[in-house]
C-alpha positions as CSV (number, residue, x, y, z in Angstrom):
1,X,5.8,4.5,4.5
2,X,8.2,7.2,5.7
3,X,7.3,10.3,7.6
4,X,9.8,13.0,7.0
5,X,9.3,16.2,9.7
6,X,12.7,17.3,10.5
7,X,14.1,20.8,8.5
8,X,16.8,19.1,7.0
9,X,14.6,16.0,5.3
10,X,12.5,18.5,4.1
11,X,15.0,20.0,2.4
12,X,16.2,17.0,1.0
13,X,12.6,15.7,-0.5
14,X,12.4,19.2,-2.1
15,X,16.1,18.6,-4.1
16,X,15.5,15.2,-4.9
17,X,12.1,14.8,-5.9
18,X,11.9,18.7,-6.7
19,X,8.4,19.1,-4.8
20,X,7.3,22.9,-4.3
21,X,5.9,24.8,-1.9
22,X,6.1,24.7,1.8
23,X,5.0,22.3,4.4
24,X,5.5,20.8,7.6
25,X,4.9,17.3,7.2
26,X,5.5,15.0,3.9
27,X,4.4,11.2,3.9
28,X,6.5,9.2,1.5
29,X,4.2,6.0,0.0
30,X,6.9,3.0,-1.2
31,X,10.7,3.3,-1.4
32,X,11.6,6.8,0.0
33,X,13.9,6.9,-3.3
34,X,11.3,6.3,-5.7
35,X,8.2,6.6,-3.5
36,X,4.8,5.7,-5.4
37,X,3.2,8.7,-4.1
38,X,4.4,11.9,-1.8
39,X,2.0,13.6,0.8
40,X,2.7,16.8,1.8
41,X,0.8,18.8,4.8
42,X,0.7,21.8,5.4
43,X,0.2,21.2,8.9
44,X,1.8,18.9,11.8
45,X,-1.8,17.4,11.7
46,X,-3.1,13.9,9.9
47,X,-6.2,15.9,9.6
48,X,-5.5,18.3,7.1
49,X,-6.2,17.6,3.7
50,X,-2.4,17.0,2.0
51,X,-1.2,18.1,-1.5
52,X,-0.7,14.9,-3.0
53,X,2.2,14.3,-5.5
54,X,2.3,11.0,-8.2
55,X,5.6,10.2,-10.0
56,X,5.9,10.8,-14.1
57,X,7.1,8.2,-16.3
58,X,10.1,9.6,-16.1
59,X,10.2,10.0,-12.5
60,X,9.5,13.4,-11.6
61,X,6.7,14.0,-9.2
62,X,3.8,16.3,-10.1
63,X,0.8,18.0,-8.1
64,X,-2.1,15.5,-8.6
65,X,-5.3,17.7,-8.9
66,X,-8.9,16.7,-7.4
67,X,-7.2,14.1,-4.9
């Protein structure tokens, strides 16, 4: 698991895994190249309810609904 908070990772997961929207926390499940599943908060608080994004066959990430 990776926790990614800083301005500049942020930035990062946005180009390489092309999530949208903005937050202040992500979680990164797996390998933080391929991770199996991408939390972001909207919040700097582990009590908020994150947006949760799953990986495509193909290895984008999309928004999974009713998590």
């Amino acid at each position: 698991m990776t926790i990614i908070q800083s301005k500049e990772d942020r930035e990062w997961l946005k180009d390489v895994h092309g999530v949208k929207g903005r937050f202040a926390v992500a979680v990164l499940y797996g390998n933080e190249d391929r991770p199996t599943k991408i939390e972001l908060y909207a919040k700097d608080d582990y009590r908020t309810t994150p947006r949760v994004f799953v990986p495509d066959e193909d290895g984008s990430f999309h928004e999974e609904v009713g998590a």
